[in-house]
C-alpha positions as CSV (number, residue, x, y, z in Angstrom):
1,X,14.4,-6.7,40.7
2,X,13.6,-5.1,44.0
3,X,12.5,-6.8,47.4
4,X,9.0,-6.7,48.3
5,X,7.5,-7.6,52.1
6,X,4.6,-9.7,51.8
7,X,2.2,-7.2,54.2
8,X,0.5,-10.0,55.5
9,X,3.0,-12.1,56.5
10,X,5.3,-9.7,58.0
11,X,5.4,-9.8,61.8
12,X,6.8,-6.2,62.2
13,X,9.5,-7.5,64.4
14,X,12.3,-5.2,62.8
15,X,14.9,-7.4,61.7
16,X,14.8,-6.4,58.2
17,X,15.4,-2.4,58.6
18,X,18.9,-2.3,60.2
19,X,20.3,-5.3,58.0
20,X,19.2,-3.1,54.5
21,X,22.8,-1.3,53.5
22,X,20.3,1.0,51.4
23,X,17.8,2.6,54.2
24,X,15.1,0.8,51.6
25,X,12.6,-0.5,54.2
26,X,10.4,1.5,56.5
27,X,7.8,1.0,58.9
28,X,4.0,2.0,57.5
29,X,0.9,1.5,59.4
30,X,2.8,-1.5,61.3
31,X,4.3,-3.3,58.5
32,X,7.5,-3.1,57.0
33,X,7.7,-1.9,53.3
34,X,10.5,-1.9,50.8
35,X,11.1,1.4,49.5
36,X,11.9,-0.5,45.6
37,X,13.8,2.9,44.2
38,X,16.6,2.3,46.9
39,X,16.1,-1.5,47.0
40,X,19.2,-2.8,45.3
41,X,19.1,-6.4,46.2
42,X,22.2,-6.0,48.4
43,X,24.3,-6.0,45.2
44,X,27.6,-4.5,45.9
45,X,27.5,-5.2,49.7
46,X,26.7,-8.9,50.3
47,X,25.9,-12.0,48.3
48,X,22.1,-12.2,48.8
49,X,19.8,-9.9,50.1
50,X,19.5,-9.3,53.4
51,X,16.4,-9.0,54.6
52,X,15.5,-12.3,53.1
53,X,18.2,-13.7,55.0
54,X,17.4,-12.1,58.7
55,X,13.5,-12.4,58.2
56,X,12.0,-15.2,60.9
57,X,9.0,-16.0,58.6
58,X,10.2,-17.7,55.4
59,X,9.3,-16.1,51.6
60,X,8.0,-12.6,53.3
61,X,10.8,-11.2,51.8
62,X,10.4,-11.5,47.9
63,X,11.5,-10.6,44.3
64,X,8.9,-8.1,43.4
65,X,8.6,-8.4,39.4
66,X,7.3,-5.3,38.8
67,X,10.7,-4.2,38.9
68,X,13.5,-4.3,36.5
69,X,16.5,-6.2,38.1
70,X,19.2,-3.6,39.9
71,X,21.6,-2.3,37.7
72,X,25.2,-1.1,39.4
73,X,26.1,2.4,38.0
74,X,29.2,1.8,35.2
């Protein structure tokens, strides 16, 4: 499943966007959004997802169910 940023939780401090491997999260009217047809859950580059793991405000950075897990081309 892609990430997801909880819009109104999200501080806009910036962390996230340089840690994503995938150039998946974006600034939009002064939030951060996951773009969740690049998001790739970090799979293939580090153990758990990164912005999760830089973000200063705990469970902004989400599971969005909407979206099928990431699946690593064969």
């Amino acid at each position: 499943m892609a990430f997801k940023i909880i819009a109104s939780q999200c501080t806009s401090c910036s962390a996230c966007e340089a840690e994503c491997p995938n150039m998946a999260i974006s600034e939009k009217r002064g939030t951060f959004v996951i773009d969740p047809a690049k998001c790739t859950e970090c799979i293939g580059h580090f153990d758990k997802p990164q912005c999760a793991e830089v973000c200063p405000v705990d469970k902004t950075c989400v599971v969005d169910p909407a979206y099928p897990r990431y699946q690593a081309p064969a």
